[in-house]
C-alpha positions as CSV (number, residue, x, y, z in Angstrom):
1,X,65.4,-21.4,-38.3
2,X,64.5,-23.8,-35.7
3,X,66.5,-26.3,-36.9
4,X,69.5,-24.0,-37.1
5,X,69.1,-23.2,-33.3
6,X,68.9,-27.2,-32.8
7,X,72.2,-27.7,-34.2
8,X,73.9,-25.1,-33.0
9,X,72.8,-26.1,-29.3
10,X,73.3,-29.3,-29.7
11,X,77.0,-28.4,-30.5
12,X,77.6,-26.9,-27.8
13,X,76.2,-29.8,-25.7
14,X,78.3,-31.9,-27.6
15,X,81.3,-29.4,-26.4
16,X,79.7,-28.8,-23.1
17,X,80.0,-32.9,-22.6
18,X,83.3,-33.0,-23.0
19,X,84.2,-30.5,-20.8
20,X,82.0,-32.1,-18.3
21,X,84.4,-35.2,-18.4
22,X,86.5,-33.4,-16.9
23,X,84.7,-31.1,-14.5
24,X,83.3,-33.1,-11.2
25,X,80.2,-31.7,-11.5
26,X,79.0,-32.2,-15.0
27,X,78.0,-35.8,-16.4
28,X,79.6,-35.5,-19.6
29,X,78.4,-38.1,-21.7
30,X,74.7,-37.2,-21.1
31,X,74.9,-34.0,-21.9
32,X,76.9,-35.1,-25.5
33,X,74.0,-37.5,-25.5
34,X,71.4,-34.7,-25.3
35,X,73.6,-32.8,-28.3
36,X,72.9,-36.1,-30.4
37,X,69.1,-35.8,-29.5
38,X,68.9,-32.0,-30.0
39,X,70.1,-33.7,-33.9
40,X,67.2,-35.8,-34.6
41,X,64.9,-33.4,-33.1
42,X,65.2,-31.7,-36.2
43,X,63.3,-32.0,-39.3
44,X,66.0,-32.4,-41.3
45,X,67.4,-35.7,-39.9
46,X,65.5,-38.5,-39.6
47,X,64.9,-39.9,-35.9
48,X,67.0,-43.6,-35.2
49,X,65.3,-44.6,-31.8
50,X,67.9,-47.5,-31.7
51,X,71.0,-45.3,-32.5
52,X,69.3,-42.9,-29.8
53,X,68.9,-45.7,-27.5
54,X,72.2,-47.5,-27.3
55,X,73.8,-44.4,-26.9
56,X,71.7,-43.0,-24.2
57,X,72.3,-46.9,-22.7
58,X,76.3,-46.2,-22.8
59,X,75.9,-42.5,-21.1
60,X,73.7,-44.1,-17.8
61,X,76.7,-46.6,-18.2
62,X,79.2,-44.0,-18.2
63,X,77.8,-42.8,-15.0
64,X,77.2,-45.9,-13.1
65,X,80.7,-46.4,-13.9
66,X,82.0,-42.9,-13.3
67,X,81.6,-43.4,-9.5
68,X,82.6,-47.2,-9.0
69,X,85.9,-47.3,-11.1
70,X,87.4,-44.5,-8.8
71,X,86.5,-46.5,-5.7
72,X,87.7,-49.8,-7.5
73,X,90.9,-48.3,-7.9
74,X,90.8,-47.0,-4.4
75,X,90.5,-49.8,-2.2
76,X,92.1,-52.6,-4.9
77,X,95.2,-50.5,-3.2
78,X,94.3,-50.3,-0.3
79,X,92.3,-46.8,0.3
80,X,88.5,-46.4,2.2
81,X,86.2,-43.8,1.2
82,X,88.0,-41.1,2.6
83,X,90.6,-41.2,0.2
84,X,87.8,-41.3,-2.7
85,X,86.2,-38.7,-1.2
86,X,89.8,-36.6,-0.8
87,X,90.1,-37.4,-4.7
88,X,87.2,-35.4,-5.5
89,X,87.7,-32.5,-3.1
90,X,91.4,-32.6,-4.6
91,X,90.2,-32.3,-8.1
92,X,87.4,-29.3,-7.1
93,X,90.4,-27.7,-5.4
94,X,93.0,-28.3,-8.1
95,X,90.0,-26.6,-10.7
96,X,90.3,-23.9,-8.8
97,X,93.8,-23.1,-7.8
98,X,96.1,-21.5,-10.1
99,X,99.0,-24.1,-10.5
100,X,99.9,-26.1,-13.4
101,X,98.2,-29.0,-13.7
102,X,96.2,-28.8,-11.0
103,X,93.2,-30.7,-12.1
104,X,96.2,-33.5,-11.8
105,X,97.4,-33.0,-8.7
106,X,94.8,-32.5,-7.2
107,X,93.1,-35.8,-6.9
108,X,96.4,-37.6,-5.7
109,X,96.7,-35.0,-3.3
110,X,93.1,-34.8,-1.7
111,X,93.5,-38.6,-1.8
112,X,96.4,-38.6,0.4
113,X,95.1,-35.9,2.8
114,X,91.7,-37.7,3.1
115,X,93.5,-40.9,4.2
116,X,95.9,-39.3,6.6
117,X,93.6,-36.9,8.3
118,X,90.5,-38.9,8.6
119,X,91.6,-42.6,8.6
120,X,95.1,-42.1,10.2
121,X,96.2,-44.4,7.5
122,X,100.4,-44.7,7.8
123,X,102.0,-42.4,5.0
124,X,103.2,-45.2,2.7
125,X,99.6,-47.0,3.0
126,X,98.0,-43.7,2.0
127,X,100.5,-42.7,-0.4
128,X,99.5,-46.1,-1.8
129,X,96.0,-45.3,-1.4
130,X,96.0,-42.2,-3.1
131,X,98.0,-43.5,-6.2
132,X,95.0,-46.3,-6.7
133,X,92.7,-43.7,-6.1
134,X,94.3,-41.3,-8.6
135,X,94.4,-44.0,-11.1
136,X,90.5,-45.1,-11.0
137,X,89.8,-41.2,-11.5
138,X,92.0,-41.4,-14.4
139,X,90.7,-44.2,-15.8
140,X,87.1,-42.9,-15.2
141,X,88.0,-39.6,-16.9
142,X,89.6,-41.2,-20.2
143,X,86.8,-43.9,-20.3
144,X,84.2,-40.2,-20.4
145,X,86.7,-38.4,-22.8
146,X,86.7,-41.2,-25.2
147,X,82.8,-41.5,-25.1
148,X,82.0,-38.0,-25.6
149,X,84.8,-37.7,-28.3
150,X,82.9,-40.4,-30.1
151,X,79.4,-38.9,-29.6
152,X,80.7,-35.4,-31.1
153,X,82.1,-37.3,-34.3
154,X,78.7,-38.9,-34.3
155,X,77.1,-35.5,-34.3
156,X,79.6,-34.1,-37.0
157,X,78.5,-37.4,-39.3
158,X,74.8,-36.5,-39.0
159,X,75.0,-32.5,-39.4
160,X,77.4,-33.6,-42.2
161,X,75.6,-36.3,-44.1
162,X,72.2,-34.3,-43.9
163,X,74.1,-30.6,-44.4
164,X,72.1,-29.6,-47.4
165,X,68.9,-29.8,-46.3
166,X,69.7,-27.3,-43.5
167,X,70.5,-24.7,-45.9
């Protein structure tokens, strides 16, 4: 029974990862990571502390690099932390508001805002600004989607592979 609750949670932090790619405030790929642990913590498959251990090695990655790509992309054209911070106001705001594709729009737009109002940045420098800025949060987001995409086919491998001795 215990085992049955493991996988089913682990699921759903599998799931809950990948939505956390997107989301701001969720770290995605170490909460797919803890779905891969809630796995072996079962009794069913056996524990692989170096399968466990490169992945957990790529989800810390994932985060280290979740915060520097965005910036990378902001000031390789041009933009100061303003505009990164506008990005991630943009993309809380754009969750939130009901227009279509707002968790798109919202990024660039913050971005731009964040380098007009607080850095007085001229419009085509902070249009600028905001498009590298928009990009690195892009890139960011697809590098997170891709990981966690990988660590739920990992999971559905194991429960898989191992599916008769849960029942």
């Amino acid at each position: 029974m215990l085992d049955i609750f493991l996988v089913i949670l682990g699921l759903l932090l599998c799931f809950g990862g990948i939505v956390g790619s997107v989301l701001p405030v969720l770290p995605g790929p170490p909460i797919s990571w803890l779905g891969l642990l809630m796995l072996f913590l079962t009794s069913v498959i056996p524990v692989n502390y170096w399968f466990l251990g490169i992945t957990l090695a790529v989800a810390i990655l994932m985060v280290v690099l979740d915060y520097v790509i965005p910036a990378i992309g902001t000031k390789r054209f041009g933009g100061s932390r303003a505009g990164a911070i506008g990005t991630t106001v943009g993309l809380v705001v754009g969750l939130i508001a009901p227009i279509p594709f707002g968790v798109l729009i919202g990024p660039f737009v913050g971005a731009f805002i964040g380098e007009i109002a607080f850095n007085k940045t001229e419009s085509n420098q902070a249009l600028k600004a905001a498009f590298g800025s928009f990009l690195g949060f892009l890139a960011s987001t697809f590098m997170k989607l891709v990981v966690c995409f990988i660590y739920l086919g990992f999971y559905i491998n194991y429960v898989y592979t191992y599916f008769d001795g849960f029942f």
